[in-house]
C-alpha positions as CSV (number, residue, x, y, z in Angstrom):
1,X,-14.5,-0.7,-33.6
2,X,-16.2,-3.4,-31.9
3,X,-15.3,-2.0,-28.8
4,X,-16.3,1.1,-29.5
5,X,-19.7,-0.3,-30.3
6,X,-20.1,-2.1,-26.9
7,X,-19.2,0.9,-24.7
8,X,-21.9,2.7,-26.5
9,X,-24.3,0.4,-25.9
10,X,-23.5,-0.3,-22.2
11,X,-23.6,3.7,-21.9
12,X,-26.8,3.7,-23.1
13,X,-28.3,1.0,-21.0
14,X,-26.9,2.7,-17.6
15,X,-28.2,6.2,-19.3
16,X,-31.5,4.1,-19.5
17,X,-31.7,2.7,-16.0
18,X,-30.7,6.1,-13.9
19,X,-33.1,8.1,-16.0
20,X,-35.8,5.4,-14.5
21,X,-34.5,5.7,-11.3
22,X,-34.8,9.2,-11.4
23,X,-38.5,9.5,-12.5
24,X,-39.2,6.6,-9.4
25,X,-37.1,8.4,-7.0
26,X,-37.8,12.2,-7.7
27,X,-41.5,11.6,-8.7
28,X,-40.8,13.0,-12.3
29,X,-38.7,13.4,-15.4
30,X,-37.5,17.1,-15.3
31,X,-33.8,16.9,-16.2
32,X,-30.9,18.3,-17.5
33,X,-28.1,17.0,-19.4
34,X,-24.4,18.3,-20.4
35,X,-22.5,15.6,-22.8
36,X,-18.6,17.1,-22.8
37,X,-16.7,15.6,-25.5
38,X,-12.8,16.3,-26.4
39,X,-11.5,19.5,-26.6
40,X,-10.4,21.4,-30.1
41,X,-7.8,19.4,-31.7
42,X,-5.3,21.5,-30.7
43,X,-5.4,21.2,-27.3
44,X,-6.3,17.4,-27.7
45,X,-2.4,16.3,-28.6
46,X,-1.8,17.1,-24.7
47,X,-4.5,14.8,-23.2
48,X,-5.1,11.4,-25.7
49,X,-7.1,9.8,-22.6
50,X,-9.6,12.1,-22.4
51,X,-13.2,11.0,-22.7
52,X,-17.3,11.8,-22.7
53,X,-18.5,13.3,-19.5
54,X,-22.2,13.2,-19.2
55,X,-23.8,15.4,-16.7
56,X,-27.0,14.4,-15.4
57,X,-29.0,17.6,-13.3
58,X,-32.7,16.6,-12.1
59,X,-34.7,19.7,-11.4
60,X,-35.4,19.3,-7.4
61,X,-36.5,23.0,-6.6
62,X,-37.8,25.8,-7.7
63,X,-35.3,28.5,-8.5
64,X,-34.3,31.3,-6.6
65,X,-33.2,34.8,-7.2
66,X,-29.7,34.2,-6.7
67,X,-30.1,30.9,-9.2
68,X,-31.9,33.5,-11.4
69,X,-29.4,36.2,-11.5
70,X,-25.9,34.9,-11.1
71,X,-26.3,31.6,-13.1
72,X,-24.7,29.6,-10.2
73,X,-27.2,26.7,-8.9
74,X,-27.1,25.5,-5.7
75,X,-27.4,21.9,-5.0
76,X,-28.7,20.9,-1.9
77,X,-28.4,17.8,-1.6
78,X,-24.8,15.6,-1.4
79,X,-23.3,13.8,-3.9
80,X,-23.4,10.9,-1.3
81,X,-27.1,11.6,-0.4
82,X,-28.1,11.4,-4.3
83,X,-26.3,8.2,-4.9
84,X,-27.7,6.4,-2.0
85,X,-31.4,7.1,-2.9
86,X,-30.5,6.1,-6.7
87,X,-29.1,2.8,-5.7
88,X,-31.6,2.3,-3.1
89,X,-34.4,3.0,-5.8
90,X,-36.0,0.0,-7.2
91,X,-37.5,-0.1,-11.0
């Protein structure tokens, strides 16, 4: 249980410093964010090692139609791109 406990609270102190870095690096605090937990029981048996994902999606531009109508989002920006500016971001 204690373990438990100190994942949690190391999850929410890294939740606590990107969420900064985002408002210093994007100039605001528009966000999105998907928290995917286990699947139904039944299909948990299969996969004991799965765990939380949290999704994190800062609003960088203004929608389009084809945002609008399809319900895919483009993301312009790498994966590589996003995590350099975080990490270069000082709070």
């Amino acid at each position: 249980m204690a373990i438990i406990v100190v994942q949690v609270l190391a999850m929410a102190e890294l939740l606590k410093l990107t969420l900064k870095k985002f408002e210093v690096a994007f100039e605001f605090s528009q966000y999105n964010y998907m928290l995917q937990t286990t699947p139904l029981e039944e299909h948990y048996h299969n996969n004991p090692y799965y765990h939380w994902y949290l999704c994190l999606v800062p609003h960088l531009q203004t929608l389009g139609g084809f945002e609008l109508t399809s319900g895919c989002y483009m993301n312009s920006v790498s994966p590589e791109k996003a995590a350099e500016v975080l990490r270069n971001t000082n709070i």
